[in-house]
Structures are given as structure tokens and as C-alpha cells.
VMD Tcl script that draws the C-alpha trace (Angstrom):
set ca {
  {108.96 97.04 94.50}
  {107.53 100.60 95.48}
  {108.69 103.57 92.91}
  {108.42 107.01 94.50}
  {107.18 109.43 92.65}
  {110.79 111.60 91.89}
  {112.29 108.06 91.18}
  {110.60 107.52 87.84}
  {113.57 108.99 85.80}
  {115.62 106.17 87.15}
  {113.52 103.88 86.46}
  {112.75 104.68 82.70}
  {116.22 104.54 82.22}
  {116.18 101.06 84.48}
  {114.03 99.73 82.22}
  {115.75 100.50 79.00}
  {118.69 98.57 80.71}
  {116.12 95.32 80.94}
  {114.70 95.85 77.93}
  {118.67 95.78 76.60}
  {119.60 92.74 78.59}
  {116.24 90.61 77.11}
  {116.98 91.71 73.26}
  {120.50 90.69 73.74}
  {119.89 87.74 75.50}
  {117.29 86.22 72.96}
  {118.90 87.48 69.57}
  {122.39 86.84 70.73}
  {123.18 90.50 70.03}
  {126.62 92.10 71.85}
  {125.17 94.81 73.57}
  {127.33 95.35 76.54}
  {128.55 98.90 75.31}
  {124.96 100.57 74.91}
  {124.01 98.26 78.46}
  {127.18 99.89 79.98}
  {126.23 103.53 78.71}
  {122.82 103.21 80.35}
  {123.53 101.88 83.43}
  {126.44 104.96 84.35}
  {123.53 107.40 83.12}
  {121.29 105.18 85.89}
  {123.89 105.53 88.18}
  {124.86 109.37 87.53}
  {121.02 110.45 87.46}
  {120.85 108.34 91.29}
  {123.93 110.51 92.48}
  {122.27 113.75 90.86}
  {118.55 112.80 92.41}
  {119.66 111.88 95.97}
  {122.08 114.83 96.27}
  {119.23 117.43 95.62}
  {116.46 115.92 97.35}
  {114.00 118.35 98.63}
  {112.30 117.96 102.50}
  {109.31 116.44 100.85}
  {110.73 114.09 98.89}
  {113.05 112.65 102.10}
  {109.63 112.61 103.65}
  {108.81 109.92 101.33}
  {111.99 107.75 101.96}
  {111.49 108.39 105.35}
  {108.01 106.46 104.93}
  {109.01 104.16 102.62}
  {107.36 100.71 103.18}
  {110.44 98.49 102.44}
  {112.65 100.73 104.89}
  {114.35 98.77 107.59}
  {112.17 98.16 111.34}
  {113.64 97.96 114.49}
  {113.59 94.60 114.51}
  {115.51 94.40 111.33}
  {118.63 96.41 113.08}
  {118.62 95.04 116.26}
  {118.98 91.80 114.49}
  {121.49 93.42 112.61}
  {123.86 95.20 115.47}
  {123.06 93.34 118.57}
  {123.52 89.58 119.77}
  {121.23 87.33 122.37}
  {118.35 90.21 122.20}
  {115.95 88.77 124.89}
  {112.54 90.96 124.78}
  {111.54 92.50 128.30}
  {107.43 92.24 128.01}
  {104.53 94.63 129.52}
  {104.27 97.79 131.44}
  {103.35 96.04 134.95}
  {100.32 97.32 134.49}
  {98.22 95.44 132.37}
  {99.07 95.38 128.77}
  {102.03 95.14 126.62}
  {101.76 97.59 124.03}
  {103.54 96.06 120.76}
  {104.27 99.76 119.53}
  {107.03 99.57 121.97}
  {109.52 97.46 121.90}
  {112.70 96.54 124.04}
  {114.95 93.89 125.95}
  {118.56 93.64 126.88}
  {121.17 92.93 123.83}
  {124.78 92.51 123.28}
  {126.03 95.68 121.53}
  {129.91 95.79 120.62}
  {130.16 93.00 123.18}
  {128.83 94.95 125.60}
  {124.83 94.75 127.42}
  {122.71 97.81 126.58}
  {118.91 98.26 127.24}
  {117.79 99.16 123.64}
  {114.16 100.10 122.79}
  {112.28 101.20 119.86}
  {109.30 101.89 118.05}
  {108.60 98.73 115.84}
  {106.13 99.58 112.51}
  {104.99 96.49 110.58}
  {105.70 95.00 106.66}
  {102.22 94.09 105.77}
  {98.76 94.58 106.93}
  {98.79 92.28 109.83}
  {101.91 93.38 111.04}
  {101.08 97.14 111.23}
  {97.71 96.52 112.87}
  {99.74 94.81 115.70}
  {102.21 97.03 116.14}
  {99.38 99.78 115.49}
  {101.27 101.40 112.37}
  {103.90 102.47 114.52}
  {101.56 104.81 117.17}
  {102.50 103.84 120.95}
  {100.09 104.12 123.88}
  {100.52 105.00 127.03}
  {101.23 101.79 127.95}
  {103.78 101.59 125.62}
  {105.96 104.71 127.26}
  {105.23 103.19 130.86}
  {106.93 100.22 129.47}
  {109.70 101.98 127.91}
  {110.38 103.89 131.38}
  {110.27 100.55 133.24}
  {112.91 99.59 131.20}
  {114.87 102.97 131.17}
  {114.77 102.26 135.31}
  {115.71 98.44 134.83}
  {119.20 100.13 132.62}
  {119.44 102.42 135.33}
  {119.77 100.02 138.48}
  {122.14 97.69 136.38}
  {124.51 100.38 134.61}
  {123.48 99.45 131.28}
  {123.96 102.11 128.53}
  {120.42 102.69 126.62}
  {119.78 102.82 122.85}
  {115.85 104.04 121.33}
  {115.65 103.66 118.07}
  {112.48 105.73 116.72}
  {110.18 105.75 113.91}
  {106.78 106.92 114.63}
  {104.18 108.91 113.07}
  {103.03 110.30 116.30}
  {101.82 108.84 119.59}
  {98.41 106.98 119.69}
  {95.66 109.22 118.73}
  {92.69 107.19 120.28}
  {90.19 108.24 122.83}
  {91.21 105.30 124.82}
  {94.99 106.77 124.89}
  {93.72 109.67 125.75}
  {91.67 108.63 128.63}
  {94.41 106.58 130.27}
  {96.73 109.19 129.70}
  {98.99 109.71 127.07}
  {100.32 113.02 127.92}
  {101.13 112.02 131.20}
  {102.79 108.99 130.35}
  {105.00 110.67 127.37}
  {105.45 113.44 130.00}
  {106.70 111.13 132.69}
  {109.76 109.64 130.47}
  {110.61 113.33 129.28}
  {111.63 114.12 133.05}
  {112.81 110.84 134.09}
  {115.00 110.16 130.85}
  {116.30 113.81 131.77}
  {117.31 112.29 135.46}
  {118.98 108.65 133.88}
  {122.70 108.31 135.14}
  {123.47 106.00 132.03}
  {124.72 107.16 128.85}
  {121.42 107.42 126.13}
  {121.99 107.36 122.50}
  {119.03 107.98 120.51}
  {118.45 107.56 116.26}
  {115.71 108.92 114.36}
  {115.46 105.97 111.71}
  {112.57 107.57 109.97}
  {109.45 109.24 111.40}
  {110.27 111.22 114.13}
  {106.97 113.25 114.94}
  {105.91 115.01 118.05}
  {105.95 114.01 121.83}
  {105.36 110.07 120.11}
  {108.78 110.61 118.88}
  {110.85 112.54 121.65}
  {109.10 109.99 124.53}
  {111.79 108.12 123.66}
  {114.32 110.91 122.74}
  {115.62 112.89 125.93}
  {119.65 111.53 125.55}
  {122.95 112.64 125.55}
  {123.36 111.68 121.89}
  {120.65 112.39 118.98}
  {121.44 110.86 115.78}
  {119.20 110.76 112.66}
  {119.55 108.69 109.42}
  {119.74 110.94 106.18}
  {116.70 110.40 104.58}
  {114.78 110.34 107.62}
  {112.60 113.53 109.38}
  {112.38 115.01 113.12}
  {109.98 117.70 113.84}
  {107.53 118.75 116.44}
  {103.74 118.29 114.17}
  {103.64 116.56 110.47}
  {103.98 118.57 107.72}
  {100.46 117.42 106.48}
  {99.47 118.50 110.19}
  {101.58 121.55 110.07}
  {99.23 122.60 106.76}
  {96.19 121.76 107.85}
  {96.33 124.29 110.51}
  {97.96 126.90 108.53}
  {96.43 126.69 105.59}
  {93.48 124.79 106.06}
  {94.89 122.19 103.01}
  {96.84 119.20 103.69}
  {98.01 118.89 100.02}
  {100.21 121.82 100.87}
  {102.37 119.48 103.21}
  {105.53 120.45 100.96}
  {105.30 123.76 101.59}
  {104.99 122.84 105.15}
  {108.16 120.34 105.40}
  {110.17 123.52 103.69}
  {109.65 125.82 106.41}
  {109.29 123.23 109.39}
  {113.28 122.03 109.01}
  {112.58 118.87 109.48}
  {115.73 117.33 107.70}
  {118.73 115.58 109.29}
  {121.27 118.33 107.96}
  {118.45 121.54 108.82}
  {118.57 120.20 112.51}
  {122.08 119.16 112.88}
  {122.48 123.16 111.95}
  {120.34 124.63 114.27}
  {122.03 122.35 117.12}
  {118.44 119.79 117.56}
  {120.71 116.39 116.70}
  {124.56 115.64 116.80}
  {125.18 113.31 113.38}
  {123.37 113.14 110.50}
  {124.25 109.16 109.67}
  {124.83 108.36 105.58}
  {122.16 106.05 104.00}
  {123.05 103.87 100.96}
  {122.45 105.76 97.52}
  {118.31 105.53 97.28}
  {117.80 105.30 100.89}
  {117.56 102.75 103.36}
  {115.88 100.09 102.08}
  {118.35 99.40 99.00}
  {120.92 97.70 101.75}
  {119.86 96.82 105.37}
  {123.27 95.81 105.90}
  {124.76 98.79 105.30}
  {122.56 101.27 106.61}
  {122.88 99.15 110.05}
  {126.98 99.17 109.92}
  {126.40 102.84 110.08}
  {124.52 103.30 113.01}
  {126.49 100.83 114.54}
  {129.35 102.50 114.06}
  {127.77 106.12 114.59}
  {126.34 104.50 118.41}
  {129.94 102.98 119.69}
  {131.40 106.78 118.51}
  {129.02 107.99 120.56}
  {129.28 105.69 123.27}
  {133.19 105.86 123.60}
  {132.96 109.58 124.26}
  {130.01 109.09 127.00}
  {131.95 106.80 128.52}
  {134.35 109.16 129.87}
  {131.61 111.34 131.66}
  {130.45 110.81 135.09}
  {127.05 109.74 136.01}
  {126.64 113.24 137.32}
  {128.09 114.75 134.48}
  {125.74 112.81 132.01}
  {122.69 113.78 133.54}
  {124.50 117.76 133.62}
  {125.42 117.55 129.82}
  {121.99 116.04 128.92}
  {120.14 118.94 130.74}
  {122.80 121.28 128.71}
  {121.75 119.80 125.57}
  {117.95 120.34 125.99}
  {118.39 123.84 127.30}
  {120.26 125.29 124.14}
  {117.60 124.30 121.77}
  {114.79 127.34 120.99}
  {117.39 130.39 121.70}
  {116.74 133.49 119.66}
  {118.13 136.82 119.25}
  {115.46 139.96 118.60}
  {116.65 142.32 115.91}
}
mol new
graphics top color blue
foreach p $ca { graphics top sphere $p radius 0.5 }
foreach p [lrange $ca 0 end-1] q [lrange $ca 1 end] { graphics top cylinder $p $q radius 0.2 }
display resetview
């Protein structure tokens, strides 16, 4: 079990609860009263916590190794999920991953970034960092929705796209450039969820749609906070100060107008209840979906273009 940091209050008071339930259980002591006090202050101190959390600390959850993939939810929301391999070009990046599913009874094209559970599993899905293959793949797949009417779904949790010299050299900018202007042109309804990372082109590769959800505990933002303050201040270790003034929260960006939902996680985040966290999206994506459905191909690409075109307005002084 991973403790964050902030969480160590809880789990002081966790542990008294433990300590309780042992004492009573080899002494034959009736403890349930002082058990029962201790577990509403664990409960109370959990409301209090994960009501005042500050960016930095969601940047944690966001990261948090036990937090659900995007395996885990399309197992969880979709039925007969057949994976759709390779770019057609050579390679099939694992960062990247998508097929066709049954979603509310319904196909969709859904695609995500995938991030592993241990250390073999991250280096094969490269800790969550696409290549370009990996975005030519996703676009083959955007085009495959597009010639059969299927709606899309991305989830996304990245870090950032592929750093590497090698991405570099077969073109990563290009290729995250590419599905930026032909998601903008997709006559299908696109709903997209930030399900934790969400960091720079990497992120919004797979993020031009007519719907942008994020998770609560879960961050969106154009450079990493550690990135943001190594440039400004020359010291990484500053990255809270950075996530302050970056806005990279779900309810920051659903006020300045960057994302349409911010969706509930269970109290502690994510990872305390797959099921749940999954019911939510699910339900957040046919919302979304239902109200899509009444647009025109035409008008989807129109209110898409809308979307992106309201985001960076300011107003001089």
C-alpha cells in the first residue's frame, strides 16, 4: 500500500483502529465504542483532507501507482474490446492503445494512453510516453471511426510525449501535430477524459473533442509543474509553487472554460474503488454522448472548432 505524504494523519489514526481491533481481539476486551470513535475521526479527517487538497497534493493522486490504467476501465465500461494493432508503418507503439468496444451497447473506437503496474509493465508501455508511432496509430484509428460512424473515446494519462532522440528524429511534433488538425476535421462525436496526467502536446494528441472531461484528482496543463520550475526558477523542488500558478486542477480549468465536467472520484482518490470511479465516467461519457448525438456531422466539427477557439481570450486593463 503507498501512503502519500498528506495522508499520514489518516493513517496514524488507521493504525490506532488496528492496534484496537488486535488488543480486543486477543484479550477479549469490548472495545467497539473507542473502535467506533476512531474510525468517524478516520472518516471525518478523510472528508476534511480531500476537500482542501492543494494542486500539489492532487498532483500526487494524479500519479499514484495503484490508480486505475486504461486497461482497467475499458474492462470496466466496455464489452468484446478487440485491440486494433500498429501504425501501418512499422511498429506498434504499446504507449498507445485502442480497438473497437461495446459502450452502452453501442460500438465506439476508444483509445488511450496505457501506463504499467510494475517494472516490466511500464518499460513496455514506456511509463506512459507515446512515440510517434503511437499518434500515427491513434489517427489510423480516429480515420477507421470516421469511415464507419463510430463515436470515439481517448482516455489519457501521460506524463508527456516520448522524449527520445529517436522520437525526435522520426518526428514527434509532426505526428502529434497531424492528429491536432485531423481530430479538429472528425465528423464523429469525440469525448475525451483526463484520468490522471495530462501534460503537454503528449496529452492533447489525443485531446482535440467535442467533450473534455477530467477526473477530480487528476491534472491538465500545457508543461509539468517540475518543468514549469525548472525554467522559472532554475529549481525543480519548487514544483508546488509551480502547480499553484499553472491551474492545472479539474475545477481551475472547468472555470476558465479548458474542460466541460470535472467527474467525482471516490473519497482518497481513484485507486480506493475502480468500480466506482469507472461508473462515473461511464455515466459522465453517455451524458455527453446523448447531447452529441443530436448535432450534425457538420455541426460537430463547427462546435469542436468553437470550443478550441474560446480558450486563451484576454481582456487588457
Amino acid at each position: 500500500m503507498v501512503v502519500l505524504d498528506f495522508e499520514k494523519p489518516i493513517i496514524d489514526i488507521q493504525n490506532k483502529i488496528d492496534e484496537l481491533k488486535k488488543l480486543s481481539e486477543n484479550n477479549g476486551l469490548d472495545l467497539e465504542s473507542q473502535i467506533q470513535s476512531f474510525e468517524q475521526q478516520a472518516e471525518d479527517k478523510k472528508k476534511e483532507l480531500y476537500s482542501t487538497l492543494k494542486p500539489s497534493q492532487k498532483l500526487q493522486i494524479s500519479r499514484h501507482p495503484e490508480r486505475p490504467k486504461f486497461l482497467d476501465y475499458v474492462n470496466l465500461m466496455c464489452e468484446n474490446f478487440v485491440e486494433l494493432h500498429g501504425d501501418r508503418e512499422g511498429m506498434d507503439d504499446r504507449a498507445i492503445i485502442g480497438g473497437i468496444a461495446k459502450f452502452d451497447s453501442k460500438p465506439v473506437m476508444i483509445i488511450g494512453i496505457q501506463k504499467g503496474k510494475s517494472t516490466k509493465e511500464n518499460l513496455e508501455y514506456n511509463f506512459g510516453m507515446p512515440q510517434p508511432q503511437g499518434y500515427r496509430k491513434a489517427l489510423r484509428l480516429f480515420k477507421h471511426a470516421e469511415k464507419f460512424r463510430m463515436p470515439i473515446i481517448t482516455l489519457i494519462d501521460t506524463p508527456g510525449a516520448y522524449p527520445g532522440i529517436k522520437a525526435e528524429e522520426t518526428g514527434q511534433g509532426a505526428a502529434i501535430a497531424m492528429n491536432l488538425r485531423e481530430m479538429s476535421k472528425l465528423s464523429v462525436p469525440i469525448v475525451s477524459i483526463i484520468t490522471g496526467e495530462g501534460c503537454s502536446g503528449g496529452a492533447l494528441g489525443l485531446a482535440v473533442s467535442n467533450s473534455v472531461m477530467m477526473l477530480e484528482h487528476s491534472y491538465y496543463t500545457v508543461i509539468s509543474p517540475e518543468g514549469c520550475a525548472s525554467i522559472l526558477w532554475r529549481d525543480a523542488a519548487r514544483f508546488a509553487d509551480a502547480a499553484e500558478a499553472l491551474k492545472i486542477t479539474s475545477k481551475d480549468l472547468l472555470e476558465l472554460g479548458i474542460i466541460d465536467e470535472e467527474i467525482p472520484e471516490p473519497l482518497g482518490g481513484a485507486h480506493n474503488d475502480y468500480n466506482a470511479t469507472a461508473s462515473s465516467m461511464k455515466s459522465a461519457i453517455i451524458r455527453a454522448f446523448n447531447k452529441l448525438s443530436l448535432l450534425t456531422p457538420d455541426e460537430l466539427r463547427k462546435q469542436r472548432y468553437n470550443k478550441f477557439r474560446k480558450m486563451g481570450r484576454f481582456i487588457e486593463a
